[in-house]
C-alpha positions as CSV (number, residue, x, y, z in Angstrom):
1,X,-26.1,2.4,21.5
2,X,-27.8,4.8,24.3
3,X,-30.5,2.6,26.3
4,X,-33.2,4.1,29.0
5,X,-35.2,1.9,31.3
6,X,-37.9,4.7,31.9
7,X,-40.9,2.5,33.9
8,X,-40.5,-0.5,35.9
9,X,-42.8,-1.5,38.5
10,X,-42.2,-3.6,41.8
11,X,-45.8,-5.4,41.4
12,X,-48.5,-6.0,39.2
13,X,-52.0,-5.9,39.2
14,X,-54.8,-8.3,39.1
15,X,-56.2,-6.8,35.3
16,X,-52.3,-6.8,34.0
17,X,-48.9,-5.5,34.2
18,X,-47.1,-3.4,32.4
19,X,-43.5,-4.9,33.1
20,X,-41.0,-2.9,31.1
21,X,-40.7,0.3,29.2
22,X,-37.6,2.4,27.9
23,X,-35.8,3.8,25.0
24,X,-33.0,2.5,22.7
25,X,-31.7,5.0,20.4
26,X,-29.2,4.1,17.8
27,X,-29.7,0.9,17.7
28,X,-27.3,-1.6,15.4
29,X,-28.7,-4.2,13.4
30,X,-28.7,-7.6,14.8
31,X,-28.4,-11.4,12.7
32,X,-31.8,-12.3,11.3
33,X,-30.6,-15.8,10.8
34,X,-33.2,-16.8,14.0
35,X,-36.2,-15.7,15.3
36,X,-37.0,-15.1,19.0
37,X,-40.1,-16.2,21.3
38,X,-40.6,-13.0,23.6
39,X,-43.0,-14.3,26.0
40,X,-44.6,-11.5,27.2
41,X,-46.8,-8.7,24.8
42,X,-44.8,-6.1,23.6
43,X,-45.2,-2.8,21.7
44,X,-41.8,-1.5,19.6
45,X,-42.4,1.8,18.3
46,X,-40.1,3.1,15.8
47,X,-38.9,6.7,16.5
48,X,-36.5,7.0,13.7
49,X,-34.4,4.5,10.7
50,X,-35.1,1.8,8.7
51,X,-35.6,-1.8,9.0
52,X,-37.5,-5.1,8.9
53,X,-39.8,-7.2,10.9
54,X,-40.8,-10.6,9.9
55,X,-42.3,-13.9,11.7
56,X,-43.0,-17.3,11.9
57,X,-46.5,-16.8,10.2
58,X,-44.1,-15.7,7.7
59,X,-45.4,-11.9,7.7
60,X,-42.7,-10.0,6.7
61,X,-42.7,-5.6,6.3
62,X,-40.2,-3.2,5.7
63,X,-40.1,-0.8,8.2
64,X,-39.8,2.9,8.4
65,X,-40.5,5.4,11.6
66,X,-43.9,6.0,12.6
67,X,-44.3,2.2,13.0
68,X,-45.5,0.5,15.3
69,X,-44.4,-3.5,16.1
70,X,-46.8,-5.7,18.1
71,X,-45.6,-9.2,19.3
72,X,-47.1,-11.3,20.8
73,X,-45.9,-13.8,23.8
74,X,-45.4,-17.7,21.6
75,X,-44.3,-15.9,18.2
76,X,-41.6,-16.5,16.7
77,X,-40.2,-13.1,15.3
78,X,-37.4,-10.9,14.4
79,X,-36.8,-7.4,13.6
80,X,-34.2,-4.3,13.3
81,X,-32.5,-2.0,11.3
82,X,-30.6,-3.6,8.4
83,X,-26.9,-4.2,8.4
84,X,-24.9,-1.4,8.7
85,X,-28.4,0.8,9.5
86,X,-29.1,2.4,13.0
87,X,-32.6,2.8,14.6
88,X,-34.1,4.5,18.2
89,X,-37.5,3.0,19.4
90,X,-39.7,3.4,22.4
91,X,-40.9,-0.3,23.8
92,X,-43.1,-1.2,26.5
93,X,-43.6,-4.8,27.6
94,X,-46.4,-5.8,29.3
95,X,-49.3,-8.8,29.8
96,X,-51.9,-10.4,31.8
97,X,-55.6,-11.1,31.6
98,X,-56.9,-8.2,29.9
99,X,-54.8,-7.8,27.2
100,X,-55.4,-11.9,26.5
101,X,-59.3,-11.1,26.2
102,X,-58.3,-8.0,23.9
103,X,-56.8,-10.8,21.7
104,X,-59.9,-13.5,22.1
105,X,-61.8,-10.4,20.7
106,X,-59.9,-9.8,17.9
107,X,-58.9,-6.0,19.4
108,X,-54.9,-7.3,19.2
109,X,-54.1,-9.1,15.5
110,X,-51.0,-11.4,15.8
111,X,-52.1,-11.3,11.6
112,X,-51.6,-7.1,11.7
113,X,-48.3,-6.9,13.8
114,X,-47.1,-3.6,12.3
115,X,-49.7,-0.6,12.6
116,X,-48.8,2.4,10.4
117,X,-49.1,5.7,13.2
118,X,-48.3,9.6,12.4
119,X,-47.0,12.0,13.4
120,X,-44.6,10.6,15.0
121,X,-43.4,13.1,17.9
122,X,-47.7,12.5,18.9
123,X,-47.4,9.2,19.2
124,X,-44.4,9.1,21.0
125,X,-45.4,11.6,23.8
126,X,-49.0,9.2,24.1
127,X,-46.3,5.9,23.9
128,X,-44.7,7.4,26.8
129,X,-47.6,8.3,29.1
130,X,-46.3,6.4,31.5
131,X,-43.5,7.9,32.8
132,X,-44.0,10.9,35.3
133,X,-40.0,11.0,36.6
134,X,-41.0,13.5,39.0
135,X,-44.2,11.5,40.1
136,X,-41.9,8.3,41.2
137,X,-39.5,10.7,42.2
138,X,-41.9,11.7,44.9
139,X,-42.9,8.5,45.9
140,X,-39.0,7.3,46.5
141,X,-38.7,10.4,48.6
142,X,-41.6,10.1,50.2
143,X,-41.4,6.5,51.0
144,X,-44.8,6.3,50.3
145,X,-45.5,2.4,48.8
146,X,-46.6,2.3,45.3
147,X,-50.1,0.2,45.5
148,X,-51.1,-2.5,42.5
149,X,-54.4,0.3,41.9
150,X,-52.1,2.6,40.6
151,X,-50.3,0.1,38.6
152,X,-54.1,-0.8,37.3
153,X,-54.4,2.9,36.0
154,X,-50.9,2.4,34.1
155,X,-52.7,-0.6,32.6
156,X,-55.5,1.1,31.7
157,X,-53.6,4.1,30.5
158,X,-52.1,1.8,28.1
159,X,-55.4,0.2,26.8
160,X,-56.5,3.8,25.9
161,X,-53.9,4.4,23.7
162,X,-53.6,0.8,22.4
163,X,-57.9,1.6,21.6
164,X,-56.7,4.4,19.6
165,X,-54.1,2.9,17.9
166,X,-55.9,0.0,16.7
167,X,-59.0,2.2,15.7
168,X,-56.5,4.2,14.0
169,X,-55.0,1.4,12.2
170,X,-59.2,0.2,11.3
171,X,-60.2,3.3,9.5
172,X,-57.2,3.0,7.3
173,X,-57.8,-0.6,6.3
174,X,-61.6,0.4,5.9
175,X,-60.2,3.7,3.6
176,X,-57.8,1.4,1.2
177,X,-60.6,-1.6,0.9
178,X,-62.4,-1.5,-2.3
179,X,-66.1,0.3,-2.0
180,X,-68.0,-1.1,-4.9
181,X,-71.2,1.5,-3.8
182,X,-68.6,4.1,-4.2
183,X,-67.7,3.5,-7.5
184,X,-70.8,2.5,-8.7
185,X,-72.2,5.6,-7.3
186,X,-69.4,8.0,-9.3
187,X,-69.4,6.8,-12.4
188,X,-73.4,7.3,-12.6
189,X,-72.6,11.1,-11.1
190,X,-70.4,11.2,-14.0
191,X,-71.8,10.1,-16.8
192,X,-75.0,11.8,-19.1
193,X,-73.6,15.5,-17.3
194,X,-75.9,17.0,-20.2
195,X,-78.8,15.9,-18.3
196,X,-80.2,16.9,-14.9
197,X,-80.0,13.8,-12.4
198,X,-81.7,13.8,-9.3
199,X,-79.4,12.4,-6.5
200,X,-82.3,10.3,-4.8
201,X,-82.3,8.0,-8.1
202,X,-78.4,7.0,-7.5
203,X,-79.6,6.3,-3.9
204,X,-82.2,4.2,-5.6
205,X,-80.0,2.5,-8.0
206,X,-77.5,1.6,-5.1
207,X,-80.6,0.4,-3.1
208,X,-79.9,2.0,-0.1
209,X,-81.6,5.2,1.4
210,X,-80.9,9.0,0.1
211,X,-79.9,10.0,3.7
212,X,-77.7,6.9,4.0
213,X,-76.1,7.5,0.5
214,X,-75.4,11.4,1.2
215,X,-73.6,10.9,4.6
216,X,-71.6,8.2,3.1
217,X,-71.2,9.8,-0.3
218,X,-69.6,12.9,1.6
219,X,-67.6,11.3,4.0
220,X,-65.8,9.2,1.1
221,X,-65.3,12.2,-1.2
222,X,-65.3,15.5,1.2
223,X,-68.7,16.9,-1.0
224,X,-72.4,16.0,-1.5
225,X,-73.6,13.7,-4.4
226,X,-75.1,16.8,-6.2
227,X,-72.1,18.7,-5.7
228,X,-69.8,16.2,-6.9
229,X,-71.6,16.3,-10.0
230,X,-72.1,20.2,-10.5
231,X,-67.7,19.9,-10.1
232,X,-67.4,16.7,-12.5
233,X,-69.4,19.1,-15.0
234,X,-67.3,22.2,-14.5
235,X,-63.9,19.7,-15.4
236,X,-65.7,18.3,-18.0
237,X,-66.0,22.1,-19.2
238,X,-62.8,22.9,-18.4
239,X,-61.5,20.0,-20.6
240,X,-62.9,21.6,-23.6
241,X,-62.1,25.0,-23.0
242,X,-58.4,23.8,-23.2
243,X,-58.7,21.1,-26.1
244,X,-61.2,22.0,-28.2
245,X,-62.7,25.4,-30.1
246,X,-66.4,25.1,-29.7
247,X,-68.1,28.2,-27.9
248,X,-69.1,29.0,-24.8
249,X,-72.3,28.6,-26.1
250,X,-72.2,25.1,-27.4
251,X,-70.7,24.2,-24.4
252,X,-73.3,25.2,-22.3
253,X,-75.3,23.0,-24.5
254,X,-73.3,20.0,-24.6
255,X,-73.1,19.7,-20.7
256,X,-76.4,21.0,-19.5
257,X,-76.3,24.3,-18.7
258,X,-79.3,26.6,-19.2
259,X,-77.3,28.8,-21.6
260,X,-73.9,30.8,-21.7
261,X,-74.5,32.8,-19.1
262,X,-75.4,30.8,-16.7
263,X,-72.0,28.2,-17.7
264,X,-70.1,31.6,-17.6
265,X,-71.4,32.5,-14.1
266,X,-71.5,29.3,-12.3
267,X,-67.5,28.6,-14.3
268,X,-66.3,31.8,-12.5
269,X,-68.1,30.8,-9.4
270,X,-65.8,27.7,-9.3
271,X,-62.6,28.9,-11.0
272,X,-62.2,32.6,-10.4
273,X,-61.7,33.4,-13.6
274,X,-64.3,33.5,-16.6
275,X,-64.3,31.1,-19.7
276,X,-63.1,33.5,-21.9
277,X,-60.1,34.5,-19.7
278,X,-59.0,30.6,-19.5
279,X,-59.2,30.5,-22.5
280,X,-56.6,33.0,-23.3
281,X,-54.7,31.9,-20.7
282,X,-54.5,28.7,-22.1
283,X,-53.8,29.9,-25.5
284,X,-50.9,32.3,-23.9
């Protein structure tokens, strides 16, 4: 196992220290028979390998670079690669005042220890902002004294990439939870395609406002409620191009469109290729 203490300050300051920070690369797995209490806040980011974390709140996660461990001072935990498995991880230890009102305020989760954060050569290079070899380097030389304010901007550094982290780690959670407006909202765009809808009435139906449902519409699916349907029609089209032989002129009828021109234009529009060529591409 290679190990690299890269950061480790003389003093702290008054809004926190950051006490510790290096690099372990192939590192062996260890017994998980017994958990350790860290006492400090740490931050274990996984560079590389496989392994495991678990705790005495009894969270347990596989884990797999690109993840990122945070433990907290009284809990009981564990973690590393499995037997015979290697890992390499970045770590920084750290604490004081600050970072214990980031956890009254809910910013650090002792419930969400792992946080899922890619790529992972990014996040390593924002992990390690802290050390500036030819900065310290200076200083020695220099014999200049390294003051606590400068210690406080490591601190803060830290917090700025801990903000991003756990915003990062939010919009992911907020993306995976269930959105009952959002499926409410496409099965109405995709239903009765035959018939013109106005947009404004889904708003309606979901009692919110149109502006409010069109900005949250987009930013769920990529497109605008209206344009989300004018597609849902075109697969629908699509569909029975390939499974059925009705013409183009029935389907134009059956979804809506104003005739079989139009379904042919607005088809090649959106495919690149007419309904008649499909077709024979299909049947080819």
């Amino acid at each position: 196992m290679l190990s690299s203490i890269l950061y480790q300050p003389a003093m702290a300051s008054p809004i926190g220290e950051i006490k510790l920070a290096g690099f372990m690369n192939k590192s062996h797995s260890k017994s998980f028979e017994s958990m350790r209490v860290f006492g400090s806040y740490a931050l274990v980011y996984l560079l590389e390998g496989r392994g495991i974390y678990y705790d005495a709140n009894r969270y347990r996660s596989e884990l797999a670079a690109g993840d990122l461990l945070l433990l907290f001072p009284e809990l009981a935990h564990s973690y590393g690669p499995r037997q015979e498995d290697t890992w390499s991880e970045f770590y920084i230890v750290f604490g004081g005042p600050v970072f214990d009102l980031w956890r009254e305020e809910g910013l650090l989760d002792f419930r969400r220890p792992v946080i899922r954060l890619l790529p992972v050569d990014r996040w390593a290079r924002k992990l390690a902002f802290m050390y500036n070899e030819n900065m310290y380097n200076e200083k020695e030389t220099d014999q200049t004294p390294v003051v606590a304010s400068e210690h406080a901007l490591d601190v803060c550094r830290l917090l700025a990439v801990l903000t991003e982290a756990v915003a990062t780690d939010r919009i992911e959670v907020a993306e995976r939870a269930p959105r009952p407006w959002l499926e409410r909202a496409c099965m109405i765009l995709e239903t009765n395609l035959d018939r013109d809808l106005d947009p404004t009435l889904v708003a309606a139906e979901l009692g919110i406002s149109y502006e409010s449902f069109r900005k949250k519409f987009q930013q769920a699916k990529g497109v605008a409620p209206a344009h989300y349907r004018a597609i849902k029609r075109l697969q629908a089209a699509q569909s029975l191009l390939d499974h059925t032989r009705l013409t183009h002129q029935e389907i134009a009828a059956y979804l809506g469109f104003n005739d079989a021109f139009h379904f042919s234009k607005r088809f090649k529009q959106w495919t690149g290729i007419s309904p008649r060529d499909y077709r024979r591409r299909s049947d080819g």
